[in-house]
C-alpha positions in Angstrom: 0.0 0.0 0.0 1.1 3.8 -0.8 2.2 5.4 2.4 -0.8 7.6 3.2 1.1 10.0 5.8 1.4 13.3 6.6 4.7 15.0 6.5 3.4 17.1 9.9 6.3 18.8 10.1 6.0 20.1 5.9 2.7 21.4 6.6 3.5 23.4 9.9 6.3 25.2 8.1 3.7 25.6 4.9 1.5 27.3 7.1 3.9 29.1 9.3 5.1 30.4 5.7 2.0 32.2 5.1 1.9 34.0 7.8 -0.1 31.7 10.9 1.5 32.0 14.2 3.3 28.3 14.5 1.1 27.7 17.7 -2.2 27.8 15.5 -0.1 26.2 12.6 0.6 22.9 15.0 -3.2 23.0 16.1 -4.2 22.8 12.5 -1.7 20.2 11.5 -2.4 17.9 14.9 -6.3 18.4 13.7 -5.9 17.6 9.9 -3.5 14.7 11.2 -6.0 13.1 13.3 -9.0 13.2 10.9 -6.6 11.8 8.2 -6.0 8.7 10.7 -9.6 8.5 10.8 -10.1 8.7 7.5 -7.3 5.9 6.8 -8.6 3.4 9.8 -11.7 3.1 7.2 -10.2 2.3 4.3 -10.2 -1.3 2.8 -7.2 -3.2 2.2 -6.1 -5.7 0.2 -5.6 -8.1 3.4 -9.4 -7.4 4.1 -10.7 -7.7 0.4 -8.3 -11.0 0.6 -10.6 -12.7 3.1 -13.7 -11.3 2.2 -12.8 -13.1 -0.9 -11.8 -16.4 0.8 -15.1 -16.3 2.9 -17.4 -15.6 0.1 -15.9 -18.5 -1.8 -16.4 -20.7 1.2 -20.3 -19.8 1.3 -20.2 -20.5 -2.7 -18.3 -23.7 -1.7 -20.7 -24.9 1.0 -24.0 -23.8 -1.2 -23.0 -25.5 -3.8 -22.5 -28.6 -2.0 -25.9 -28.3 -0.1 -28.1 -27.5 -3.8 -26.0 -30.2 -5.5 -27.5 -32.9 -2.5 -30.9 -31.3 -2.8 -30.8 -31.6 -6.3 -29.6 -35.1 -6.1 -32.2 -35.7 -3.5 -34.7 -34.6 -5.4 -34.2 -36.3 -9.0 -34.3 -39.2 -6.7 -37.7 -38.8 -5.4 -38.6 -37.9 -8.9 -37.3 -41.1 -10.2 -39.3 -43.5 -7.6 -42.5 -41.3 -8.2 -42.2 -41.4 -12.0 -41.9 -45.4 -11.8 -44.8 -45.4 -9.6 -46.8 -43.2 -11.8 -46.0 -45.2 -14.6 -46.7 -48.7 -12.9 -50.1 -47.2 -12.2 -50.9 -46.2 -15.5 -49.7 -49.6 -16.8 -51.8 -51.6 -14.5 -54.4 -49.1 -15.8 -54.0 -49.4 -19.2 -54.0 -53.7 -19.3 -57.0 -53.5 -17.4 -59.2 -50.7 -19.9 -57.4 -53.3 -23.0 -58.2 -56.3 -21.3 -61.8 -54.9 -20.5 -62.5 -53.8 -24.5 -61.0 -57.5 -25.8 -63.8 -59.2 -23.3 -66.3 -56.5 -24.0 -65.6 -56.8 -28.0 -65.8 -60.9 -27.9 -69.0 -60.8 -25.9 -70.1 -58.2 -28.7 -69.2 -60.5 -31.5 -70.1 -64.1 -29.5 -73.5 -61.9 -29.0 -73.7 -61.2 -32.6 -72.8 -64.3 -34.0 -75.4 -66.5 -31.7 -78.3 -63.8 -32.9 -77.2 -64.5 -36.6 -77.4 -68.6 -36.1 -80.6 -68.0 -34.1 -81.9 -65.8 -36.8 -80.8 -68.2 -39.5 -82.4 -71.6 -37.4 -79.8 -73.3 -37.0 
């Protein structure tokens, strides 16, 4: 980092140079020092963007890991309730078939006794 300091003793003579008694000159440097500490205590550096860094990867890291089980959980539960879905419809679907072959040979046993009753034999 750029050494952010103030050269105290540069500004006193600056200011004594224009003409401000050196008492008021050291009051306004000690004042303008201070409030430039201040001012420096709440700046960022690269130490603290460093492990903001590291900690944000972390939560990426650790969310990640929790939406990829969730996700894995999930397909799974899918996968069982698809195969039931589809076992039901199965079992549904040989019954309606197997219901329409009965219902169409009792239709065509019907028909054909009516025609050999029709025809007396």
């Amino acid at each position: 980092m750029t050494d952010m300091t103030i050269d105290t003793h540069a500004f006193v003579e600056t200011l004594t140079a224009a003409g401000m008694p050196e008492a008021q000159a050291e009051a306004v440097t000690t004042v303008v020092r201070q409030s430039h500490e201040v001012w420096l205590a709440k700046l960022v550096t690269k130490a603290d963007l460093d492990e903001a860094e590291a900690k944000v990867k972390s939560q990426i890291g650790e969310t990640e890991a929790k939406l990829g089980s969730q996700i894995g959980e999930t397909e799974a539960r899918l996968t069982v309730a698809l195969a039931e879905t589809k076992a039901e419809i199965m079992k549904w679907m040989i019954g309606t078939v197997g219901g329409a072959v009965v219902i169409n040979a009792m239709t065509i046993i019907g028909a054909m006794l009516a025609l050999t009753k029709m025809n007396g034999h």
